[in-house]
C-alpha positions in Angstrom: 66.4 126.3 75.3 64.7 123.9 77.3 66.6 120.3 75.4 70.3 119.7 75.6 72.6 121.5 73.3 74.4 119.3 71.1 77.8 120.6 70.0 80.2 119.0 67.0 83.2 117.3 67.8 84.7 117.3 71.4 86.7 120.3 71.1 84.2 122.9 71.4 83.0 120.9 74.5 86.5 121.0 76.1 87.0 124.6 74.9 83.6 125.6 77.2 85.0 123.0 80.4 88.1 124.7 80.5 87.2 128.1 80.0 84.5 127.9 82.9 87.4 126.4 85.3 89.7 129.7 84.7 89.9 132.3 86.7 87.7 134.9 84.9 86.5 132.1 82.8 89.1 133.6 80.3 92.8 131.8 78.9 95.1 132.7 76.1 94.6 131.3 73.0 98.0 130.0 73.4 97.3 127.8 76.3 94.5 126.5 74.7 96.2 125.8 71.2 98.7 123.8 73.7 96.1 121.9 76.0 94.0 120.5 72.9 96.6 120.1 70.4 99.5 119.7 72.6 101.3 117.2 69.4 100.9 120.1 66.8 103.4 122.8 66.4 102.0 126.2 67.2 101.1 127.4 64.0 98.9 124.0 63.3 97.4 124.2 66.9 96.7 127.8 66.6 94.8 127.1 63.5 93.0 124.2 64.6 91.9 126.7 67.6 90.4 129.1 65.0 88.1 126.1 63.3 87.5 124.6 66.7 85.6 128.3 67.4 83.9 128.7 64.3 81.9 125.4 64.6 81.2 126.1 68.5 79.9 129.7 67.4 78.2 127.8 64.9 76.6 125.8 66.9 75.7 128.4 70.0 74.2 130.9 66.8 70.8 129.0 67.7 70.6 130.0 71.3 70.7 133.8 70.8 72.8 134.1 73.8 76.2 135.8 74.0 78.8 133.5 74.9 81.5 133.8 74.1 84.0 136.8 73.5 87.5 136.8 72.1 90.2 139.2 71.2 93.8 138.7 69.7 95.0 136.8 72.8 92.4 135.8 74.8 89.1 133.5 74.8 86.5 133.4 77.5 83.0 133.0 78.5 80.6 135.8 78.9 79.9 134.9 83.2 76.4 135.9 83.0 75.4 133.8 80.4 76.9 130.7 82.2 75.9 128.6 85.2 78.4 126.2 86.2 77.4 123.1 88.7 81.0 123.0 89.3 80.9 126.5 91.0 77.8 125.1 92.9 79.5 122.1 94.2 82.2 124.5 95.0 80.1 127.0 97.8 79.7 123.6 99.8 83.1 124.0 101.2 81.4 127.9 103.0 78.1 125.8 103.9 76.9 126.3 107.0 73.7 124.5 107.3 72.5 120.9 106.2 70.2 122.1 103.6 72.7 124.4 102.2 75.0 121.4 101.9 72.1 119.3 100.3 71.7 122.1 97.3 75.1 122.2 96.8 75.6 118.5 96.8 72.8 117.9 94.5 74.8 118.6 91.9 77.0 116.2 92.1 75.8 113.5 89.4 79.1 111.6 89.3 82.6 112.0 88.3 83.8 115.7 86.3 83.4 114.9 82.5 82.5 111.3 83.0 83.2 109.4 80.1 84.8 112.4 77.9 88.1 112.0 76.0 88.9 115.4 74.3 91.7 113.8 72.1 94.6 115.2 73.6 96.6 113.9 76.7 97.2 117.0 77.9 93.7 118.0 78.6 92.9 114.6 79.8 95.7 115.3 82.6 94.0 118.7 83.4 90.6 117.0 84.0 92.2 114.1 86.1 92.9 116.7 88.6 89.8 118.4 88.1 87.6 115.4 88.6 89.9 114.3 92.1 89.4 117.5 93.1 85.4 117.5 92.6 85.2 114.3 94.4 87.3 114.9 97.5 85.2 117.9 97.4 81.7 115.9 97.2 83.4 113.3 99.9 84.2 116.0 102.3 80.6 117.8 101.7 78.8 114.5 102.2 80.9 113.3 105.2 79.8 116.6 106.5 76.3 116.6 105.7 76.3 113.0 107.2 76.4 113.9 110.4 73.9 117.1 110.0 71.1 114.7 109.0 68.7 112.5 111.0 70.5 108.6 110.9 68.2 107.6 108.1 69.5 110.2 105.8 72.9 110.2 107.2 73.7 106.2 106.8 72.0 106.3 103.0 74.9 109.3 102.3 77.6 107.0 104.2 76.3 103.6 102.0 76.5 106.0 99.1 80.3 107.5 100.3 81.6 103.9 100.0 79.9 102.8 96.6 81.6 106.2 95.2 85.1 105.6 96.6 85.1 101.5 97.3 88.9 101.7 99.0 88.4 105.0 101.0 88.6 103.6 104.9 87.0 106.8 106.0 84.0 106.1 104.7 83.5 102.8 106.0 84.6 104.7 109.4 81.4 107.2 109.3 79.1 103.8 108.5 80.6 102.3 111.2 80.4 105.6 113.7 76.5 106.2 112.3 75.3 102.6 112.7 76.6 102.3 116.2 74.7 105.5 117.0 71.7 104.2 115.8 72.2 101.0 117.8 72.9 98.6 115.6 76.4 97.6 116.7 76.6 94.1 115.0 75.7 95.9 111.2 78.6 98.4 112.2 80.8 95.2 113.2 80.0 94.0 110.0 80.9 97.0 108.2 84.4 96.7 110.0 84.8 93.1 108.7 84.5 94.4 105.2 86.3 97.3 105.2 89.1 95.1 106.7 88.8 92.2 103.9 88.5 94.9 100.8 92.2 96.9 102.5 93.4 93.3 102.5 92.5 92.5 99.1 93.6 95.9 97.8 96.3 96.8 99.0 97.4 93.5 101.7 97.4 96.1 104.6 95.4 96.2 107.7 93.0 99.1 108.9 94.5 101.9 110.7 94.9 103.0 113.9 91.9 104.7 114.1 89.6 102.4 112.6 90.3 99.6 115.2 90.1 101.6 117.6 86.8 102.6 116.6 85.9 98.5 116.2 87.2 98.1 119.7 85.0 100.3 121.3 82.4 99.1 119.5 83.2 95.6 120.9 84.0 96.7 124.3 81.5 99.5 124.9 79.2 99.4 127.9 75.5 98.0 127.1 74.1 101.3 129.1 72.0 99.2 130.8 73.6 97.4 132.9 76.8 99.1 133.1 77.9 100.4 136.6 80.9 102.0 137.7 83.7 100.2 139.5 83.0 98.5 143.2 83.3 101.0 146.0 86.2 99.3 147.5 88.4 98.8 144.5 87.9 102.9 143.8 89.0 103.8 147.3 91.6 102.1 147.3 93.1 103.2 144.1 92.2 106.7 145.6 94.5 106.2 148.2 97.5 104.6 146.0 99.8 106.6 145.4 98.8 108.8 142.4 101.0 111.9 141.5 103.6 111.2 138.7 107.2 112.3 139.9 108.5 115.3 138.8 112.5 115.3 138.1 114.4 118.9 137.8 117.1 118.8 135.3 120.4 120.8 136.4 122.9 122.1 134.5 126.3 119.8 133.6 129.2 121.1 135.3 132.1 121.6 132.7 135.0 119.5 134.7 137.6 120.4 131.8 136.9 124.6 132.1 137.0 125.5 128.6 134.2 127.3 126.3 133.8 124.6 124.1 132.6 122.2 126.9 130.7 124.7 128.3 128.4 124.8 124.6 128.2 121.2 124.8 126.7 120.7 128.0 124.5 123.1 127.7 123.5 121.9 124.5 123.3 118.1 126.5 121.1 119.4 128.7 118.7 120.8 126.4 118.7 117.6 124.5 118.3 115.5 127.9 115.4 117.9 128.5 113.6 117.7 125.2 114.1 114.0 125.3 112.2 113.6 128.8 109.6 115.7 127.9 108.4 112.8 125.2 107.1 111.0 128.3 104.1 111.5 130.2 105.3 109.4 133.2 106.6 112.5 134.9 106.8 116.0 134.9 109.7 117.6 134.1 111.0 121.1 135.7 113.8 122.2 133.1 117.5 124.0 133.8 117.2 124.7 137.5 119.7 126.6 139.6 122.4 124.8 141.5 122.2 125.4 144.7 125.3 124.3 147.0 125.2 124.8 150.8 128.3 126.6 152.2 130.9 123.8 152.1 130.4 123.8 148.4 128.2 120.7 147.8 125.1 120.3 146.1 122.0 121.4 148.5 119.7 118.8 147.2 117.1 119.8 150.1 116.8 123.2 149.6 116.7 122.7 145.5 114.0 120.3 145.9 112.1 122.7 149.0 112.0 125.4 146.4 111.4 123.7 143.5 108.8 120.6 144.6 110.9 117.6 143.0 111.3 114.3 144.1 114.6 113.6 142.3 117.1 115.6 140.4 119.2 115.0 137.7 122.5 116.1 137.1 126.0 115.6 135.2 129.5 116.4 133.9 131.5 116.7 131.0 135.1 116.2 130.5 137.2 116.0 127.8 140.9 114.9 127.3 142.3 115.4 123.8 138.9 114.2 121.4 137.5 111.6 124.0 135.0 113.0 126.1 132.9 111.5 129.1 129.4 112.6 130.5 128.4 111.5 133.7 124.2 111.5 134.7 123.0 110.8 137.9 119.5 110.7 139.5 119.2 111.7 143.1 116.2 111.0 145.1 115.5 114.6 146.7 114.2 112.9 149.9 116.9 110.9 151.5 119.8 112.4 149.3 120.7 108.8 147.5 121.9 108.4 144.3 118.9 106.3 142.5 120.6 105.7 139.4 124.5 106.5 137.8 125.8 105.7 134.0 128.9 107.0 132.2 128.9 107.9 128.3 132.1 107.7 126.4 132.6 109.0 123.1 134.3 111.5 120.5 134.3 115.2 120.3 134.2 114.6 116.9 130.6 113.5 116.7 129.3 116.3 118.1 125.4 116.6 117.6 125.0 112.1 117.3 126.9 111.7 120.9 124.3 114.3 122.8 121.7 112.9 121.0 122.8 109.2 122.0 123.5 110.1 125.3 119.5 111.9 125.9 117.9 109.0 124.0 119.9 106.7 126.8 119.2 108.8 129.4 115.3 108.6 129.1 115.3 105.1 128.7 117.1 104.1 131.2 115.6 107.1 133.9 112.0 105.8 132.9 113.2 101.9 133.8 114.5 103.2 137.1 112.1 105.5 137.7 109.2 102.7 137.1 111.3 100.6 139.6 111.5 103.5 142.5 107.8 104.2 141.8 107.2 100.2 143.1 109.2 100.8 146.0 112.2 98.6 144.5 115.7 98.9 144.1 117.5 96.3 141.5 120.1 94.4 143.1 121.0 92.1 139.6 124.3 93.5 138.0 123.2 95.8 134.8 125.9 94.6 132.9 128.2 96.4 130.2 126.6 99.6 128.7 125.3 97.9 125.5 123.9 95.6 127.5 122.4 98.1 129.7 121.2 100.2 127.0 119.4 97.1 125.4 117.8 95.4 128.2 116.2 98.8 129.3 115.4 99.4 125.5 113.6 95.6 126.1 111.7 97.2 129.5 110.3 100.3 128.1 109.2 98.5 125.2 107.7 95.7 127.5 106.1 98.3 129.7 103.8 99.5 126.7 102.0 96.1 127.0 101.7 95.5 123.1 101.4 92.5 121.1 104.0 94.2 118.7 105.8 96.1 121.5 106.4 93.0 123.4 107.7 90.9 120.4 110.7 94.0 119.9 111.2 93.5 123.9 111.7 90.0 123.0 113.9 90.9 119.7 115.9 93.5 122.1 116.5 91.1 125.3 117.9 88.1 122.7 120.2 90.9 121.4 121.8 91.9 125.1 121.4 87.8 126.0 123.8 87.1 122.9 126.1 90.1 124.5 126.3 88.8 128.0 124.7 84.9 128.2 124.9 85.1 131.8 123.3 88.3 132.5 120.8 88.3 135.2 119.2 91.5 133.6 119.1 90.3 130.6 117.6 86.3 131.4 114.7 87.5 133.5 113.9 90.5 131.0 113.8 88.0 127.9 112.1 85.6 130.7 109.1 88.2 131.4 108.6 89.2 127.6 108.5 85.4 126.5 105.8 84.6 129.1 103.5 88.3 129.1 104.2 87.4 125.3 103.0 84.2 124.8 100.4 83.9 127.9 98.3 87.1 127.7 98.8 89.0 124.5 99.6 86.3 122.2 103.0 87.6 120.4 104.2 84.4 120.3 102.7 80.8 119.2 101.6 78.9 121.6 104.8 76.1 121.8 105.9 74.0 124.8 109.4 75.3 124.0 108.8 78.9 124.4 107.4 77.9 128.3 110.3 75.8 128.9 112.3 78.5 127.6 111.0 81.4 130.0 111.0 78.9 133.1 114.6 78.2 132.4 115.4 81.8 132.0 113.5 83.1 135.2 115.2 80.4 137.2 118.7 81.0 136.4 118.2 84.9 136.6 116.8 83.7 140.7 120.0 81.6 141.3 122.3 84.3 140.3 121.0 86.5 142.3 118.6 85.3 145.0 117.7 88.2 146.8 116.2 89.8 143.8 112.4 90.2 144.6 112.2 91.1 140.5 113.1 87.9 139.5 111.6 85.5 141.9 108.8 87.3 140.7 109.4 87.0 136.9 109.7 83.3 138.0 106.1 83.3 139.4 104.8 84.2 136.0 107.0 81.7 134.4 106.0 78.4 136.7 101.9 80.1 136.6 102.6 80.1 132.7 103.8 76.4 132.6 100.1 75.7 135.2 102.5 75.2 138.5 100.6 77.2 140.5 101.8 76.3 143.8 105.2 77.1 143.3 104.5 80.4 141.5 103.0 81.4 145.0 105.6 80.1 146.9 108.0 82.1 144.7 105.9 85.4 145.1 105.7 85.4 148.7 109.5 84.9 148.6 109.4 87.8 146.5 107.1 89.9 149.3 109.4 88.7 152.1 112.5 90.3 150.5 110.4 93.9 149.9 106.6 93.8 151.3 106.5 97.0 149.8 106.6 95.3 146.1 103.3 96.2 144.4 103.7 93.8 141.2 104.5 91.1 143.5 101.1 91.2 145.5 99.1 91.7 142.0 100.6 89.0 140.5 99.5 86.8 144.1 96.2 87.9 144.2 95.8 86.3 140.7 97.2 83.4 141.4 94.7 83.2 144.6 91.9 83.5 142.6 92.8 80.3 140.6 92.5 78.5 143.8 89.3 80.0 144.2 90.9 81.9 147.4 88.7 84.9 147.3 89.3 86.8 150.4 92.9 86.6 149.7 92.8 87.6 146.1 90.8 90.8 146.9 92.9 91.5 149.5 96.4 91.1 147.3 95.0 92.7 144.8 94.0 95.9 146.7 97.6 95.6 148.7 98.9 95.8 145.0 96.3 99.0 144.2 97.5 100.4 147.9 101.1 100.0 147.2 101.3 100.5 143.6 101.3 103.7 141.1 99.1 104.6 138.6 100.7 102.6 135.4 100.5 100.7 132.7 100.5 97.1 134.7 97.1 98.2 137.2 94.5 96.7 135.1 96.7 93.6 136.2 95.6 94.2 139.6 91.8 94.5 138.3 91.8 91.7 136.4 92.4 89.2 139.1 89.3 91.0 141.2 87.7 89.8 138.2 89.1 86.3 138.0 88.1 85.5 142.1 84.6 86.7 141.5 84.2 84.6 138.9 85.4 82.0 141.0 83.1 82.9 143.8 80.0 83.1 141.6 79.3 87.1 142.1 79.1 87.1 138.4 77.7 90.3 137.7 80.4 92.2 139.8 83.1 90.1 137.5 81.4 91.4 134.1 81.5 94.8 135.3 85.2 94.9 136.7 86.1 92.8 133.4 84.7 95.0 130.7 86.7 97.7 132.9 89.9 95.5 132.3 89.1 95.2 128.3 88.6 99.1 128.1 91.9 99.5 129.6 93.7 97.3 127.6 91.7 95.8 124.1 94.5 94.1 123.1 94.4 91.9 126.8 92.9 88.8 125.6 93.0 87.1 128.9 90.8 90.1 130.3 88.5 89.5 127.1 88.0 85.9 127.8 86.9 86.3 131.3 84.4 89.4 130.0 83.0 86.4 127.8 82.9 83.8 130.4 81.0 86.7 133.0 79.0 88.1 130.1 77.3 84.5 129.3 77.0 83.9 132.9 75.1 87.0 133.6 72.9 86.1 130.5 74.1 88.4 128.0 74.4 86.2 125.7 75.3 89.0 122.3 77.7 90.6 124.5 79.8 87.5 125.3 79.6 86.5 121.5 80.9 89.8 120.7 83.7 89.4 123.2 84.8 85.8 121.7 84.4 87.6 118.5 87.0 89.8 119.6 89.5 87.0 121.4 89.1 85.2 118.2 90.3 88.6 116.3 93.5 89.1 118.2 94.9 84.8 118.5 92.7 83.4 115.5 93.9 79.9 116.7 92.1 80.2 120.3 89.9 77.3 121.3 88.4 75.8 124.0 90.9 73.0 124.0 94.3 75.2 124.2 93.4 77.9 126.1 94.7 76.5 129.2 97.4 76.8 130.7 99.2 79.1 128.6 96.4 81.9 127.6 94.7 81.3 130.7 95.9 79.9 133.5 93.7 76.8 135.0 91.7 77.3 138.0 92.9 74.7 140.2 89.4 74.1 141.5 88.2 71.5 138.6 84.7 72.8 139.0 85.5 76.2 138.6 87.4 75.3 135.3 84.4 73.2 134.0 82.1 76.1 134.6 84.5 79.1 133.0 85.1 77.1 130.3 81.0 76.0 129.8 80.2 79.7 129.9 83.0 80.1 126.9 82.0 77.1 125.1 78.3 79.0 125.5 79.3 81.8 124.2 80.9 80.8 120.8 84.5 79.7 121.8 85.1 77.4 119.1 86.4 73.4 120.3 89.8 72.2 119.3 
């Protein structure tokens, strides 16, 4: 027949959908009875079946085809007398080619029995998961065929993946992937916005990980251009900073109290220890090694680290009197034999499995703080304080070293906590110090209030008079005084800082951009690469970039600034004082749509950013007023909105 087939009722419709979804295209008349007249008892809903059958045979008589067959127990459809879109739209998933995908997905007219209501619940609950299965099926076939096609075809099937599913993020994704591969970056901006405002409105979440991520690079990506790499001499010098990450071998706890029992917990420690390093990629970790002793007995820390390549080694005891028990960890620096680093654990045998896992979580915390601080060339002279305070304040640091605008506001959260411990812990003051002002000036995790500036300047200077000899927080104290706009004394403080250890990487970074305020641009370039020289390869260097980008700005070499700057902002999207000064270069240089997409991103991460409040606190004034006038022209230029 060449005209649609009309049947009576809905059942005999839902008998044929049904049937042609079973395996075999056969089911019991039982299961039947149950899925269409799930509120009858059996006998009724038996019977209704054999009327339900009549008037679809009825009805198929005219066709002359052989349909359907039936026994005693079973029903089904004849397969060769049936052709089934559904099966169609299933040989997409074994697709291989674009134009198989398009003949399978041309069936696909909308949702599975669109519109059809059998009667019965139970049925209707059968071709719910029917219909979500055909559509993640037609999703997943168009998302594939998306990206098979040329970009007119593909963005047409990634318009048409959002009109089917409105609130599926993925599909805005693949508009947003396919527009900026056809160059139109702004339209895929766009599609960002709306796929952010419709998740909002929704559901009052944000977009994933992956989606801004996506928009980032799409905000930060070279315009191909005029992109170059990185100045000759910045690159050479980073080449010949020190770049190998420091590899630790773990040894095995010696059991001090000599029974078997011990002996299953340290090992176990030490497995624990060693699974919980191996979560970082700051170092490399060589697991269980021998211990070697020379022939008085002691350890041979030369020879272990001669045959096995590591720079430090950790190793331990465990003791145990009655139920207490004690582990001791220390960290030896293979070179000179030292001790970098030593903590104690108490606790009870009783907890077992919670105490070693306690004691490995501790131990990597606190060995990637020290090992951070050893890879600077630094050794902390401030007290550490009790061990919760210890544990929290290096909690604080490795959240701090992450450089988040939500990892920074737990530093913060955790630095309060070991502040309300021990009020007058040096540790503790400049750690809450440093979050407060990295916080407030350059990633905007906190409002922008006098108080939290007063509050970090206060910390930072009573962490220096406990302690003056501690190059950290005279340094800590820089970035509080540059955060307040007192840029003289922050220099002051840092070349205190770089008289007590010249070696002090952080210290030199943190000088160079201050030099660059004053417009000082051979001595900014040459801090700055003293801080590349000196320093490792972590998560503060595009610090040291960033104020290479800040003096030549100053010094008017514009188009070396933009290039240097974007490399900043695809370090680190979430720097917005990196972002701002990719703006100001951007406009300078002319590139007008790039620095508007860069204020479009500032204004994305501290909404409240203007051209009236952005200095001192988000960026630090240059001290030359002409400088000032002209980086904040170039922003006002670019679409910085005025207070």
């Amino acid at each position: 027949m060449d005209r649609p087939l009309e049947l009576t009722g809905k059942k005999g419709s839902a008998i044929i959908a049904y049937l042609s979804r079973c395996p075999g295209m056969t089911a019991t008349r039982e299961k039947l009875a149950d899925l269409l007249w799930s509120d009858s008892d059996s006998e009724h809903s038996r019977n209704s079946l054999r009327q339900a059958l009549s008037v679809l045979r009825q009805d198929l008589s005219p066709t002359g085809a052989n349909i359907l067959h039936s026994n005693k127990d079973t029903i089904g459809l004849n397969a060769g007398s049936i052709d089934s879109d559904a099966a169609v739209l299933e040989a997409a998933q074994s697709a291989r080619s674009g134009s198989q995908l398009e003949e399978a997905i041309s069936v696909y007219t909308g949702p599975f029995l669109d519109g059809f209501f059998s009667g019965s619940s139970v049925f209707e609950e059968w071709a719910a998961g029917e219909r979500e299965k055909f559509l993640n099926l037609a999703i997943g076939s168009l998302e594939k065929l998306a990206r098979l096609v040329d970009m007119e075809k593909g963005l047409a099937i990634a318009r048409r993946l959002v009109a089917m599913e409105p609130t599926r993020e993925a599909s805005y994704r693949l508009e947003m992937e396919l527009l900026a591969l056809a160059g139109q970056r702004d339209r895929a901006i766009r599609t960002f916005e709306a796929c952010r405002a419709m998740l909002q409105k929704e559901f009052g979440v944000d977009v994933s990980p992956e989606t801004r991520t996506l928009w980032q690079s799409l905000l930060v990506g070279p315009d191909p251009e005029i992109f170059t790499p990185l100045p000759r001499q910045m690159t050479s010098s980073a080449e010949a900073g020190s770049r190998k990450k420091p590899s630790v071998g773990v040894l095995s706890f010696v059991n001090l109290t000599g029974k078997r029992g011990e002996d299953y917990f340290a090992r176990g420690l030490v497995q624990d220890i060693t699974t919980a390093l191996a979560q970082r990629r700051d170092y490399i970790i060589v697991a269980e090694l021998p211990t070697l002793t020379t022939e008085t007995g002691s350890l041979d820390v030369r020879r272990i680290a001669a045959t096995y390549n590591v720079q430090y080694l950790l190793n331990g005891s465990v003791q145990r009197v009655a139920d207490d028990l004690r582990v001791n960890v220390q960290l030896i620096d293979t070179g000179n034999g030292h001790n970098v680093w030593a903590q104690r654990f108490d606790g009870r045998a009783q907890e077992g499995l919670e105490f070693q896992d306690r004691i490995a979580q501790l131990v990597m915390v606190a060995l990637g703080i020290e090992l951070q601080t050893s890879s600077w060339k630094v050794r902390d002279k401030s007290p550490p304080g009790g061990p919760e305070v210890r544990r929290l304040v290096n909690q604080a640091l490795t959240k701090y070293y992450e450089m988040t605008k939500s990892s920074l506001q737990a530093a913060m959260g955790l630095a309060e906590q070991a502040l309300a411990i021990d009020p007058d812990n040096p540790r503790a003051m400049r750690t809450l110090s440093i979050t407060i002002s990295v916080g407030l000036a350059v990633f905007g995790a906190l409002p922008n209030r006098q108080e939290h500036v007063d509050r970090a300047l206060s910390l930072a200077k009573a962490a220096v008079k406990a302690v003056p000899d501690d190059e950290i927080a005279r340094c800590f104290l820089a970035f509080a005084l540059s955060t307040a706009g007192r840029i003289e004394e922050a220099i002051a403080e840092l070349c205190q800082s770089i008289s007590l250890n010249p070696n002090y990487a952080n210290a030199h970074g943190d000088l160079a951009a201050l030099y660059a305020l004053k417009g000082q641009t051979e001595q900014a370039l040459h801090e700055a690469n003293e801080a590349i020289r000196l320093g490792p390869l972590d998560s503060t260097e595009f610090w040291r970039y960033h104020s290479i980008a800040v003096a030549k700005f100053a010094s008017g070499d514009d188009l070396e600034a933009l290039e240097i700057a974007r490399q900043v902002v695809r370090t680190r999207p979430d720097f917005v004082r990196g972002a701002l000064y990719w703006a100001a270069a951007a406009m300078a240089t002319g590139n007008g749509e790039e620095a508007s997409r860069a204020i479009h991103y500032c204004l994305s991460q501290i909404p409240e950013l203007n051209l009236g409040n952005i200095s001192p606190v988000y960026v630090p004034r240059y001290v030359n007023d002409a400088h000032q006038r002209r980086f904040i022209a170039m922003l006002a230029r670019a679409g910085l909105p005025d207070s």
